[in-house]
C-alpha positions as CSV (number, residue, x, y, z in Angstrom):
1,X,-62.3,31.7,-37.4
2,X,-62.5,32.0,-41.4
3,X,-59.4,30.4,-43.0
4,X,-58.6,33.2,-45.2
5,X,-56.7,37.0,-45.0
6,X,-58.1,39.6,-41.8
7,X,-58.0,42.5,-41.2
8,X,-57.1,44.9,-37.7
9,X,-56.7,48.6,-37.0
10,X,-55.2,49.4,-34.0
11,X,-54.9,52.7,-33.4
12,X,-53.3,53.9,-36.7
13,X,-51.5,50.4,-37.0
14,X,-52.7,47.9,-39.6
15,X,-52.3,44.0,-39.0
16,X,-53.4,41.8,-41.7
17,X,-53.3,38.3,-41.4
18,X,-52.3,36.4,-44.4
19,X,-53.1,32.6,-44.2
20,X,-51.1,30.2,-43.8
21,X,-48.8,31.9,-41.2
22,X,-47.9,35.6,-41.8
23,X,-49.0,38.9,-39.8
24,X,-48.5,41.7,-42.0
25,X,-47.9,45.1,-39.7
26,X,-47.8,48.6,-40.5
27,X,-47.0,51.1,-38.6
28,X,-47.6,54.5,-38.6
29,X,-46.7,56.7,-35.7
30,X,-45.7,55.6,-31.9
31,X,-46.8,52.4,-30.2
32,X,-48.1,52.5,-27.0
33,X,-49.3,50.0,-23.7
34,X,-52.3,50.1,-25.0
35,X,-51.8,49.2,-28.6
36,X,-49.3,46.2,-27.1
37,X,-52.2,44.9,-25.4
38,X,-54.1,44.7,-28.3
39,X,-51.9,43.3,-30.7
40,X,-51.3,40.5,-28.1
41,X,-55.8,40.2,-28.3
42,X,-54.9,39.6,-32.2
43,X,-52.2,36.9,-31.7
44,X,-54.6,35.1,-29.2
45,X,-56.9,35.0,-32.0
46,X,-54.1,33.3,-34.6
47,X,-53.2,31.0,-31.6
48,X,-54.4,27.8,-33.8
49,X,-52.3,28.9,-36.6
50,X,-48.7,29.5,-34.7
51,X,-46.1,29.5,-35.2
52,X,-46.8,32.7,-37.1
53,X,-43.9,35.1,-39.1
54,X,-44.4,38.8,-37.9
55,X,-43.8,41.2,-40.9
56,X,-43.1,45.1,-39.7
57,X,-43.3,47.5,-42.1
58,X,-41.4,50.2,-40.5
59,X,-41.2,52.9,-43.0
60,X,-43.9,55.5,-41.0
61,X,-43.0,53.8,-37.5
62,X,-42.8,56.4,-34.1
63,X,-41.0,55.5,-30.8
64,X,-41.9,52.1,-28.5
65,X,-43.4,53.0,-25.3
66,X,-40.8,51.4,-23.1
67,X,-44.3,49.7,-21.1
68,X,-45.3,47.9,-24.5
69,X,-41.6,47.3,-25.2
70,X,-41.7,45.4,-21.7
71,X,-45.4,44.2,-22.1
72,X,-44.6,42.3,-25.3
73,X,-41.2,40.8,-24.1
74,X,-42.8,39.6,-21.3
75,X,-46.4,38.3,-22.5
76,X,-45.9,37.1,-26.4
77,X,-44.6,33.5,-25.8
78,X,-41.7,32.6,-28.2
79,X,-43.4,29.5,-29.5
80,X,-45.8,31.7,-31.3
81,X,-43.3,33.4,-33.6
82,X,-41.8,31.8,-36.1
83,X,-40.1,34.7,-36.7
84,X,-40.2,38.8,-37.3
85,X,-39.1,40.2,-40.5
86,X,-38.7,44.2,-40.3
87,X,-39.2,46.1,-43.7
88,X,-37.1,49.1,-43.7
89,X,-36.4,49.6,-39.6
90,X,-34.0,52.5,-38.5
91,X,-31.4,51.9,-36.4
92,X,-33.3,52.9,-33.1
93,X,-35.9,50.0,-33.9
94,X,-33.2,47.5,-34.6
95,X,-31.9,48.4,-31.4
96,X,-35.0,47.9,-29.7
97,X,-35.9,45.4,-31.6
98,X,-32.7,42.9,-30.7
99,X,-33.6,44.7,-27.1
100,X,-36.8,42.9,-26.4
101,X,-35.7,39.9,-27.5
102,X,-32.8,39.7,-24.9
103,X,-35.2,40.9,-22.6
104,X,-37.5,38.1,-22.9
105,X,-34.3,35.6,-23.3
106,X,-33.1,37.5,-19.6
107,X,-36.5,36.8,-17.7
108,X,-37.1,33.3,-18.8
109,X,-39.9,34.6,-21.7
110,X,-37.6,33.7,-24.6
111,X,-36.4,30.1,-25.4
112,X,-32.5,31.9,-26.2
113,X,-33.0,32.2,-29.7
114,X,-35.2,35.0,-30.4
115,X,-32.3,37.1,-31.7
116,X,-31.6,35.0,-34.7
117,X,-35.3,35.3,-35.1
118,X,-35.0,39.0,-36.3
119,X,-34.8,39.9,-40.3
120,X,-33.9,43.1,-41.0
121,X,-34.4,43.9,-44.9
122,X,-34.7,47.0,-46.9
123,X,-37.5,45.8,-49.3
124,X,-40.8,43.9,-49.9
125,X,-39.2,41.3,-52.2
126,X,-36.7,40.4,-49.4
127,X,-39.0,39.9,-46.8
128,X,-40.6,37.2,-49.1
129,X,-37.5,36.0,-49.5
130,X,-36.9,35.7,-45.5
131,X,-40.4,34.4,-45.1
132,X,-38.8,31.2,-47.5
133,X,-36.4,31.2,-45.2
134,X,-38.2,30.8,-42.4
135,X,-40.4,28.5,-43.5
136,X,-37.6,26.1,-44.9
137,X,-35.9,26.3,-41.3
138,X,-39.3,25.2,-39.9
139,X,-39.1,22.4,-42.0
140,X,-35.7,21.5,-41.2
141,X,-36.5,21.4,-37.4
């Protein structure tokens, strides 16, 4: 795979990888089972360069479809996040959010500390910010 930035559509979802580590996502309307199982194809395709920060821009974001809720807290392995920064995430998706990861923690798909893995911020300069952050703690560990 080419070392530098990619490019996705899924559905009306954009993914963009940005090398070293970060999945930029933007969402625009609901996410369904189906578009789960393909955003799980793109991580598959990162594999060599996990851990990998998750980046959600939120802002034109539509309801979870409680089967890719499930399907993602039971097939994305937690050594493959780093962790996910959300950009602007209403309360529902915090909620569902913090949701999936007990979920995965509750079935044995989480390592226990997938919660402290979520950023919530309110602007693109933050989330750089928290990607520093979660780069340093990688560093640390």
């Amino acid at each position: 795979m080419p070392q530098g930035p990619r490019e996705w559509m899924v559905g009306d979802h954009i993914f963009r990888f940005e090398p070293p580590d970060v999945i930029w996502a933007t969402y625009h309307g609901p996410l369904t089972l189906e578009h789960a199982t393909r955003v799980m194809g793109i991580f598959q395709e990162l594999r060599e360069f996990h851990p990998l920060i998750v980046v959600s821009v939120m802002k034109d974001a539509g309801r979870l479809d409680p089967e890719a809720g499930r399907y993602f807290s039971e097939k994305i392995p937690s050594e493959w996040s780093l962790g996910t920064i959300y950009i602007g995430a209403r309360l529902l998706h915090r909620a569902l959010a913090k949701g999936i990861a007990l979920a995965a923690q509750l079935t044995g798909h989480g390592d226990g500390r997938g919660a402290e893995r979520l950023l919530f911020v309110s602007t693109f300069e933050q989330a750089h910010e928290a990607i520093a952050q979660l780069r340093a703690r990688r560093r640390k560990a």
